[in-house]
NUFIGU-355298 format. One line per 5 residues: number of its first residue (from 1); for each residue y negated, z negated, x negated of N, C-alpha, C. Coordinates in steps of 0.1 Angstrom, whole numbers, always signed. Example, Ala and Ser with C-alpha at 12.3 -4.5 7.8 and 13.67 -1.06 7.14 Angstrom:
REM NUFIGU-355298
1> +57/-78/-132/+45/-78/-123/+33/-78/-132 ~ +22/-71/-128/+11/-71/-137/+0/-79/-129
This chain:
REM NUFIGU-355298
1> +461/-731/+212/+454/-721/+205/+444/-728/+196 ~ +446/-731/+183/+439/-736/+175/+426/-732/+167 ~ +430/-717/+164/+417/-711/+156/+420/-698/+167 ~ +418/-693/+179/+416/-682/+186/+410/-670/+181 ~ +414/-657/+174/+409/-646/+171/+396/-643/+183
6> +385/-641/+179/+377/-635/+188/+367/-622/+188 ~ +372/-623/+195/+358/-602/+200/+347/-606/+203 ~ +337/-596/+200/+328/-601/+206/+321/-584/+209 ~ +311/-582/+218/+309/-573/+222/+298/-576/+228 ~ +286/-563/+223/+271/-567/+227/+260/-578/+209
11> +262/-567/+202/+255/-576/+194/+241/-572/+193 ~ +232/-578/+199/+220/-575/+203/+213/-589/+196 ~ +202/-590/+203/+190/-602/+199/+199/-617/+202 ~ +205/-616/+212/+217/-628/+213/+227/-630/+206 ~ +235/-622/+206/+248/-616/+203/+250/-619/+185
16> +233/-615/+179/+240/-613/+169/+238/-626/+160 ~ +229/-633/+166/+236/-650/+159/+245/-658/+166 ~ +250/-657/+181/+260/-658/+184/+271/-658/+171 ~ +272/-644/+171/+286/-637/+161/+280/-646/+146 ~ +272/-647/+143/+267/-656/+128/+276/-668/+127
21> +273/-677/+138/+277/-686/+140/+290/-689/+141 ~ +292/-681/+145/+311/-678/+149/+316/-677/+133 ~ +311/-665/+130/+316/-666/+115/+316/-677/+105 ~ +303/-685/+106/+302/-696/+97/+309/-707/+100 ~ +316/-706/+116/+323/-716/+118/+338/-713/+113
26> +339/-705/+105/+357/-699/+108/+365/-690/+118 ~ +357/-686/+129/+363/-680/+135/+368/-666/+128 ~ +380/-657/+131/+381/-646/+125/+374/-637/+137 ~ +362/-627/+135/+356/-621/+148/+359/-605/+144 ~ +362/-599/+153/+362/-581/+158/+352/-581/+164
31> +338/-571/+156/+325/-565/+166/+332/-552/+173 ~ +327/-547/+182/+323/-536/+189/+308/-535/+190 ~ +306/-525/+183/+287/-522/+184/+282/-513/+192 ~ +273/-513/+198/+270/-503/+215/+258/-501/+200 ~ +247/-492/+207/+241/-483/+198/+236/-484/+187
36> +228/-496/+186/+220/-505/+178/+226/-511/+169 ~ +229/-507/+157/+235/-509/+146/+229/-517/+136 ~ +218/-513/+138/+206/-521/+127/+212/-540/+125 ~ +217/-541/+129/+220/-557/+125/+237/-560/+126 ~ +241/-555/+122/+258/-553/+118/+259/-557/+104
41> +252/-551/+91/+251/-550/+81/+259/-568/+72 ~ +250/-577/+78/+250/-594/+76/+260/-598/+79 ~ +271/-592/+93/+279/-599/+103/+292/-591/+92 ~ +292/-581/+89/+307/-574/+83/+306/-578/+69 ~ +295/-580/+63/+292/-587/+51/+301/-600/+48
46> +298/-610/+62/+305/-623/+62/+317/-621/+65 ~ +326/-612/+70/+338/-608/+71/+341/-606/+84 ~ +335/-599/+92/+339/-592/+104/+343/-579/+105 ~ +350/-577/+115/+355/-566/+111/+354/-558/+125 ~ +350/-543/+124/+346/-538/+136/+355/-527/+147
51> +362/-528/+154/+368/-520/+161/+358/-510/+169 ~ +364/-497/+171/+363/-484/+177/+359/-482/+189 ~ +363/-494/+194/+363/-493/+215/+365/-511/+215 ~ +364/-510/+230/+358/-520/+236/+376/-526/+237 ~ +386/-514/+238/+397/-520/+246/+403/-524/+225
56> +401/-518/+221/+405/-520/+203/+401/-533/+202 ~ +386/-538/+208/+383/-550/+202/+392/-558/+211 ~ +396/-561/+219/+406/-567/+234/+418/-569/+222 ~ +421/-555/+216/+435/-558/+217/+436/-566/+204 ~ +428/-568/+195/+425/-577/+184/+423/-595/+186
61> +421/-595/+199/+416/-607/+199/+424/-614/+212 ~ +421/-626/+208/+427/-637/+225/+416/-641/+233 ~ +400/-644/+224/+389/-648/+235/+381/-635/+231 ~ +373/-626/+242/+363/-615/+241/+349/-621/+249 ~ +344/-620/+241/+329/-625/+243/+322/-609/+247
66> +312/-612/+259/+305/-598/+265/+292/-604/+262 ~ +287/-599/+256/+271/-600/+252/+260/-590/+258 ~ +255/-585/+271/+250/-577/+273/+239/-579/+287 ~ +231/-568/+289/+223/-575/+300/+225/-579/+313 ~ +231/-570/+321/+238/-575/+332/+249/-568/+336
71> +250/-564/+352/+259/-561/+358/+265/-548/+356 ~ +255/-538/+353/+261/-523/+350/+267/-524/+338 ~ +262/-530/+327/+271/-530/+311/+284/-533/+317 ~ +282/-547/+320/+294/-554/+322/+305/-547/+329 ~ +301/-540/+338/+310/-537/+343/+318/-519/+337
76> +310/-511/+334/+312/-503/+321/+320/-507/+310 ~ +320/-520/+303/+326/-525/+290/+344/-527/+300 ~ +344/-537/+312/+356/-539/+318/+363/-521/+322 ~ +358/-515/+330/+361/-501/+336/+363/-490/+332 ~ +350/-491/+324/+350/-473/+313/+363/-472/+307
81> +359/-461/+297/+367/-456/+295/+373/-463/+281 ~ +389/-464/+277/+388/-472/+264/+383/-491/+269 ~ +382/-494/+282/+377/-506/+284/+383/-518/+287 ~ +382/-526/+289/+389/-542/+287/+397/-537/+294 ~ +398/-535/+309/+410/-532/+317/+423/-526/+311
86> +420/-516/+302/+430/-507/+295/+437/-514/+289 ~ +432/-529/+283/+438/-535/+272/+444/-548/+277 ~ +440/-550/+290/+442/-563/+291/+460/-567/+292 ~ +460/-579/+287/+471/-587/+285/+477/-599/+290 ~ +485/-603/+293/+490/-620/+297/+482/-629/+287
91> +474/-636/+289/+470/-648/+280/+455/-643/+275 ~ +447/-634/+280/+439/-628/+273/+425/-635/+283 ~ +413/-639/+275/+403/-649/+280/+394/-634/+279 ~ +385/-636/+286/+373/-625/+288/+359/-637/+290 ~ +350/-638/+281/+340/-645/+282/+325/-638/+286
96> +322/-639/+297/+306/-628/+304/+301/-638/+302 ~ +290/-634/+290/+276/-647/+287/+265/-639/+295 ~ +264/-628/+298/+253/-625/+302/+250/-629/+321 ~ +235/-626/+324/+232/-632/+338/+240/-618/+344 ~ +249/-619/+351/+255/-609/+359/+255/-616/+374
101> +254/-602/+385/+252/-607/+397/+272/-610/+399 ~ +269/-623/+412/+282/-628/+415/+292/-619/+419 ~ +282/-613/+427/+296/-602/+435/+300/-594/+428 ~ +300/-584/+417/+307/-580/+408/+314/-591/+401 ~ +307/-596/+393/+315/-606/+389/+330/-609/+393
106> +330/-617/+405/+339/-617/+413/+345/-603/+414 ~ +346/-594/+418/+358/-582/+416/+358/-581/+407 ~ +352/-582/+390/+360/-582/+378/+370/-590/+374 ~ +365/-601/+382/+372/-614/+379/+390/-610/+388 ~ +389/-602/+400/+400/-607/+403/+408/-589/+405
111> +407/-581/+396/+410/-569/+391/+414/-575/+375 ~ +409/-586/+368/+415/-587/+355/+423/-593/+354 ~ +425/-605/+367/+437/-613/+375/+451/-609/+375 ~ +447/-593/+381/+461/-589/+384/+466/-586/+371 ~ +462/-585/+358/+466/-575/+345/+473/-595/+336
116> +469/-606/+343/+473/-618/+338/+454/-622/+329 ~ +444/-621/+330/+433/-620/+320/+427/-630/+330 ~ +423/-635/+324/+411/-648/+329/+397/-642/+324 ~ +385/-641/+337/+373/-640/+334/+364/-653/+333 ~ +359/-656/+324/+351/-671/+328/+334/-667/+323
121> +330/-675/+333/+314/-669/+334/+306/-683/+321 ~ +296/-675/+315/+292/-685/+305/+280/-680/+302 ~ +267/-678/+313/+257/-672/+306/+246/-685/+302 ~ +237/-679/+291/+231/-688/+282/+219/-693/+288 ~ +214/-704/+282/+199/-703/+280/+192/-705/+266
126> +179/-703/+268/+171/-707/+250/+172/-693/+249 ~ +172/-691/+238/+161/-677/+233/+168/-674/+219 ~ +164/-657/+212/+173/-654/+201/+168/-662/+189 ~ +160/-672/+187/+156/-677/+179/+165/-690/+178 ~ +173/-701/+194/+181/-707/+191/+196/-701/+190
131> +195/-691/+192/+212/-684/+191/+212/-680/+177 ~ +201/-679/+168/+204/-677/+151/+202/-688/+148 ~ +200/-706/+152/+203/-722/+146/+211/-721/+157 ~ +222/-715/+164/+237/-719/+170/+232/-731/+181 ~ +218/-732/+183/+216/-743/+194/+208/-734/+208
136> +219/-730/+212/+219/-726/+227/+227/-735/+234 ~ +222/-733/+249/+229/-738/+262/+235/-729/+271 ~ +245/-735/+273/+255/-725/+283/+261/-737/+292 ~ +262/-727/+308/+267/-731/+321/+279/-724/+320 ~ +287/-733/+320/+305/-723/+322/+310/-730/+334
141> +316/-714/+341/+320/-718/+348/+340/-712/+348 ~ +344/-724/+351/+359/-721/+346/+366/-732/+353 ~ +380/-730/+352/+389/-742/+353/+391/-749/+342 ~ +396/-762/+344/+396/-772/+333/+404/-771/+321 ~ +415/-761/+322/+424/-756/+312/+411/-744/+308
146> +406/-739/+311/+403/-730/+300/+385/-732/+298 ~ +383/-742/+302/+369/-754/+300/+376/-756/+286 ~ +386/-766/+287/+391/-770/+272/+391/-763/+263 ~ +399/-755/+268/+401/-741/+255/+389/-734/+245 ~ +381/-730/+258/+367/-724/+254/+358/-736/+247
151> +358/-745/+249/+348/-756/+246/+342/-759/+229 ~ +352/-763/+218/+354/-761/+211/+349/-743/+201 ~ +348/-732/+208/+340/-723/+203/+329/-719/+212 ~ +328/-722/+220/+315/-719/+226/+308/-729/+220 ~ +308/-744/+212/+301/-746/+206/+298/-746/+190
156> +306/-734/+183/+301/-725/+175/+283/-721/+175 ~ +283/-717/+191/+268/-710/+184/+259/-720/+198 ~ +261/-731/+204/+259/-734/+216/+257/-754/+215 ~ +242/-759/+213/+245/-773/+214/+242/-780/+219 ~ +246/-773/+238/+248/-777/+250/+255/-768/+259
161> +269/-776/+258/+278/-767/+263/+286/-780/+279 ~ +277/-772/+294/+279/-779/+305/+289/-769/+311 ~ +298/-777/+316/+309/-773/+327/+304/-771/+338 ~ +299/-767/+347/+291/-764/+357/+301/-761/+369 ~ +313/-760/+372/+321/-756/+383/+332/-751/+379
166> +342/-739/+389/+353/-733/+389/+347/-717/+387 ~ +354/-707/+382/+349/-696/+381/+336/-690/+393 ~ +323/-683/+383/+320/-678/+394/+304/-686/+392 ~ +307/-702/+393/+296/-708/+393/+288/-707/+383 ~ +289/-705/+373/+281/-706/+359/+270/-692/+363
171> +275/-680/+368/+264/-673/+368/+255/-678/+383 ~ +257/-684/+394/+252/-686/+401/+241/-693/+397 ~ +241/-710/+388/+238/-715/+381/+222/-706/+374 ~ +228/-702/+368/+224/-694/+358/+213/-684/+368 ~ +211/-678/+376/+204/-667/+387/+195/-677/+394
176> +198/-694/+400/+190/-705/+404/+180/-707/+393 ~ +186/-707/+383/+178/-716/+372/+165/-702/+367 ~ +170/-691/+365/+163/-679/+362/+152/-678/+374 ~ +154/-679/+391/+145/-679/+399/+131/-691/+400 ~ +135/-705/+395/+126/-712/+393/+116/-709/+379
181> +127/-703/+368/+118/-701/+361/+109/-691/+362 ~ +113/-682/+362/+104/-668/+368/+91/-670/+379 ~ +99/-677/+389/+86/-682/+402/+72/-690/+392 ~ +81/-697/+384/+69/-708/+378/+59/-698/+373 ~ +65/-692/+362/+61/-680/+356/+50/-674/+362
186> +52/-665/+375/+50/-660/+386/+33/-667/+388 ~ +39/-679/+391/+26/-688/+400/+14/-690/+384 ~ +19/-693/+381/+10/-696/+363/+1/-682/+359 ~ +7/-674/+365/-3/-656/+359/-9/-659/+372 ~ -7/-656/+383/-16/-655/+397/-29/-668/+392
191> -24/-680/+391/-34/-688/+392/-43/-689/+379 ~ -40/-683/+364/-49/-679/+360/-60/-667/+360 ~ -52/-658/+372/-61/-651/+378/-73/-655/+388 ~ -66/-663/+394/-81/-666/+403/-91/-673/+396 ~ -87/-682/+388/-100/-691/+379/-106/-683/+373
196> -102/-670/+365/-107/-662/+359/-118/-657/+366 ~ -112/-651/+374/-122/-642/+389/-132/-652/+392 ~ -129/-666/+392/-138/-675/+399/-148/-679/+390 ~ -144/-672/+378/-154/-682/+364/-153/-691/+359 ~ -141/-698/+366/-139/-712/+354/-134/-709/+339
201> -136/-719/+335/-130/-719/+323/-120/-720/+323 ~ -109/-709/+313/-96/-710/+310/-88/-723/+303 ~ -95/-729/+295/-95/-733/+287/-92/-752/+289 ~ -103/-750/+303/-102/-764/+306/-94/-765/+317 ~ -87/-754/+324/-73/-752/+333/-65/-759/+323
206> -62/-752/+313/-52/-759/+303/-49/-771/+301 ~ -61/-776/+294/-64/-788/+294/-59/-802/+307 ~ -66/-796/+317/-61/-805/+326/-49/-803/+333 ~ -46/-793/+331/-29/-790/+342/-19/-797/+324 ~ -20/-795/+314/-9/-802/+301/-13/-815/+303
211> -23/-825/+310/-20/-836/+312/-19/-843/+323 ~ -9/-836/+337/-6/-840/+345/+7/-835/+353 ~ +9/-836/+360/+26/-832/+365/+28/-818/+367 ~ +18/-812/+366/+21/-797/+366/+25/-792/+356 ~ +24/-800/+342/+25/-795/+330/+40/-794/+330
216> +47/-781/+324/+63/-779/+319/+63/-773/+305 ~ +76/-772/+305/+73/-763/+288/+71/-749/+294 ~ +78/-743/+304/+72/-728/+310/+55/-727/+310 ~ +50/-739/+314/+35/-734/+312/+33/-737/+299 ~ +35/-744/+292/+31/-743/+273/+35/-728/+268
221> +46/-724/+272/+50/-711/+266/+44/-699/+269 ~ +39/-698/+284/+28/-690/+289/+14/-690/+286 ~ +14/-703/+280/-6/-704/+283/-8/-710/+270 ~ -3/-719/+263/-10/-724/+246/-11/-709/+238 ~ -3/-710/+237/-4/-696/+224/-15/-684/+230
226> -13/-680/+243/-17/-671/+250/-38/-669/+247 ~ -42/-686/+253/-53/-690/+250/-60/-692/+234 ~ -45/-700/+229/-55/-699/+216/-57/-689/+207 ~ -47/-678/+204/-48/-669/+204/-48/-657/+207 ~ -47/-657/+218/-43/-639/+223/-29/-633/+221
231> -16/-641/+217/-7/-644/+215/+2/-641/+230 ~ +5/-632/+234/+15/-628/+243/+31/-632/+243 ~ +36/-635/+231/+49/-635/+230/+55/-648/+228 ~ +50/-656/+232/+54/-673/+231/+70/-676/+244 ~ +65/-668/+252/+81/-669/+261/+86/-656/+255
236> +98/-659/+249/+110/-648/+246/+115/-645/+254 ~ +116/-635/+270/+121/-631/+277/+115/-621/+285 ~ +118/-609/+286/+115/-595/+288/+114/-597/+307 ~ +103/-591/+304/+97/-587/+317/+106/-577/+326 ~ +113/-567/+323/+122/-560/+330/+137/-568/+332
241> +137/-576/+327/+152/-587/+328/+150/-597/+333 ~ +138/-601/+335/+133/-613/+346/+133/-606/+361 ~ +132/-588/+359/+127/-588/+375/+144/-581/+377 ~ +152/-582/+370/+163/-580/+373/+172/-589/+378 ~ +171/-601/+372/+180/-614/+376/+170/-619/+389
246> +154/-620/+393/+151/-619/+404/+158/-614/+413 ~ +162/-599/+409/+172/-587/+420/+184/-593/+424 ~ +193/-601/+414/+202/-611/+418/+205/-620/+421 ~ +190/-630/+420/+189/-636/+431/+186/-633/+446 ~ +180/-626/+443/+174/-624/+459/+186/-619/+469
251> +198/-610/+460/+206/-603/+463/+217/-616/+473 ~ +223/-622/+463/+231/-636/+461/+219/-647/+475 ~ +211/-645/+474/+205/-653/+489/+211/-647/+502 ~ +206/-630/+500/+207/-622/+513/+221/-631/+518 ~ +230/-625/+508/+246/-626/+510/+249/-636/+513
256> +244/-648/+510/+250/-661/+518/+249/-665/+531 ~ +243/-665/+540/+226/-660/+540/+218/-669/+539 ~ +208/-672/+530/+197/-681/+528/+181/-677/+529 ~ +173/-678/+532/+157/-677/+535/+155/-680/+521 ~ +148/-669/+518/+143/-668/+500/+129/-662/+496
261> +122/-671/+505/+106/-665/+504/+98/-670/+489 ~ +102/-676/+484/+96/-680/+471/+103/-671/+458 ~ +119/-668/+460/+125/-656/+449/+119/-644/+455 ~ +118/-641/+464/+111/-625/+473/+97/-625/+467 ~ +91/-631/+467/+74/-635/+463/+73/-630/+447
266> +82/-640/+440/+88/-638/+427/+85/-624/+420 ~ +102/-620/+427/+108/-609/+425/+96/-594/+422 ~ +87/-596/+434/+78/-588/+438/+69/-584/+430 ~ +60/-601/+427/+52/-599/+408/+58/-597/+401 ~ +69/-595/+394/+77/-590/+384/+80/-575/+388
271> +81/-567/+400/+83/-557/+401/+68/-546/+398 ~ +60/-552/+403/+43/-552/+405/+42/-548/+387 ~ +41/-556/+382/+43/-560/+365/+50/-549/+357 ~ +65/-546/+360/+69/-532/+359/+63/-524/+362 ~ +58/-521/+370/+54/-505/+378/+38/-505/+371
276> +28/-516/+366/+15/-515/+363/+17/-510/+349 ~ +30/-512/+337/+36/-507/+328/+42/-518/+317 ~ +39/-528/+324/+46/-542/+312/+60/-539/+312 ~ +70/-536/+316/+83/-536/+315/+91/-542/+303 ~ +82/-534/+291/+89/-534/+280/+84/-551/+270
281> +75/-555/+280/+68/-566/+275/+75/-579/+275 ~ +69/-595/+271/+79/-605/+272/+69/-611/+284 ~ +73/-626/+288/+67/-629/+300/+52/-632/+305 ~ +45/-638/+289/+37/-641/+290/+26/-628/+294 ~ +30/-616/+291/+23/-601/+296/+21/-602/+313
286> +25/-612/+320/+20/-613/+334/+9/-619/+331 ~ +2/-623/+320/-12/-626/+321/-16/-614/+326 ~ -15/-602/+319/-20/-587/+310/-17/-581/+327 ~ -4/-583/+333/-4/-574/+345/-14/-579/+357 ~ -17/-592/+351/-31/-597/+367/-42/-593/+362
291> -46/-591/+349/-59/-584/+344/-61/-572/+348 ~ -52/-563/+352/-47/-554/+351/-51/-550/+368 ~ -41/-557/+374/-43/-555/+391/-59/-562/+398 ~ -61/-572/+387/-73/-577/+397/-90/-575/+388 ~ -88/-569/+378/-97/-564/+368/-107/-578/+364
296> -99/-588/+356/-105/-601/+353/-98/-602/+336 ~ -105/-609/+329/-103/-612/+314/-92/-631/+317 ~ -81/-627/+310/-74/-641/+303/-74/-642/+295 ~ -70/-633/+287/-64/-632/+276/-71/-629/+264 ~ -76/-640/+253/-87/-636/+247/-86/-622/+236
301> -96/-618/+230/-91/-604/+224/-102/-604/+213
């Protein structure tokens, strides 16, 4: 399969330089658009062309890319009505970029099995600012035959593209890597709460935690912009989707069974953070939700 027809499905803040990329590389792409239309306009401009349903875009294509937030889409786009299942085919690749929990996963994976459809797990990292310069990172998880296959367009919009395992593993991957970041996250708002409370200076927390081993890029993306300006949106990732892939983790611990006191801990400030009313916020608003619960100033104004 040299130039693979592809679908793509979910064109959102990811999705839709994903699909850019794809186009500018030559791919021929079928959208399917869930509500949000507002950014279609550029993508059918370049020559895409949009199918009706989810199973229309299937039956147009050999690879279908799922672009969406987690496990309920995903599994709605495979099930519903008009949905991949309906369409599926002998030879037909199904690509889930998004963090979906394993155990669904798995029964999509082996309900698309019986139709001849390969599911391969391929969720991203980086943010929609590298998915419109095509330099995102993705963990795929797949067998080596369709590792090869995919490889070559997944780095279309992707410029780090790791083989991470056999089906299955890439979201696992992907829920590990989400809990360290979140935890970090997590610990970075708590402990600029207590300095706060305590009176130190914010400023010279910074200072000395960016020149020593505590320093990562999660705390530059939390705390420079935050400090120097009052700048909340330096981490691109939504506070209600952080405490979701938390839920996945923690979920995927229960189930093995593993002791998960540091994703539980996690999980909990991020739920905390929703419920005070950040939901709709990105991550660095866990400043905004400790000001909030412990009535202390971070965030300058």
């Amino acid at each position: 399969m040299s130039t693979p027809n592809i679908g793509f499905i979910g064109i959102g803040m990811m999705g839709h330089g994903m699909a850019k990329n794809l186009l500018a590389k030559g791919y021929a792409l079928t959208l399917k658009a869930n509500r949000n239309r507002a950014n279609l306009a550029d993508l059918l401009d370049a020559g895409a062309k949009e199918a009706k349903s989810n199973a229309a875009c299937a039956q147009a294509s050999d690879i279908v890319f799922i672009c969406v937030t987690g496990s309920p889409q995903v599994e709605d786009i495979v099930y519903g009505k008009d949905g991949l299942l309906e369409a599926a085919r002998p030879g037909l690749r199904v690509v889930d970029t998004s963090t979906a929990e394993p155990e669904s996963s798995a029964r999509i994976r082996a309900d698309l099995a019986a139709r001849g459809v390969k599911l391969i797990d391929a969720p991203l990292a980086r943010t929609p600012k590298e998915a419109e310069e095509g330099r995102l990172n993705t963990m795929v998880g797949a067998d080596a035959e369709d590792f090869a296959t995919l490889e070559p367009v997944l780095r279309a919009f992707c410029e780090n593209v790791f083989h991470v395992g056999p089906p299955g593993h890439g979201h696992v991957l992907k829920l590990v890597n989400n809990m360290m970041a979140m935890s970090f996250a997590a610990c970075i708002a708590e402990a600029f709460a207590v300095a706060a409370k305590s009176g130190l200076d914010l400023n010279k927390l910074y200072n000395v935690v960016s020149a020593g081993g505590v320093n990562c890029g999660i705390f530059q993306m939390m705390a420079k912009e935050t400090l120097q300006s009052g700048d909340v949106t330096g981490f691109k990732f939504g506070i209600s989707n952080a405490r979701k892939d938390l839920r996945y983790y923690t979920h995927l611990a229960e189930m093995l069974p593993v002791a998960s006191f540091m994703g539980e801990a996690a999980h909990q400030s991020f739920v905390q953070a929703v419920n005070l009313g950040f939901g709709d916020k990105l991550i660095a608003s866990l400043f905004e939700a400790q000001e909030k619960a412990n009535a202390v100033a971070i965030v300058p104004r």
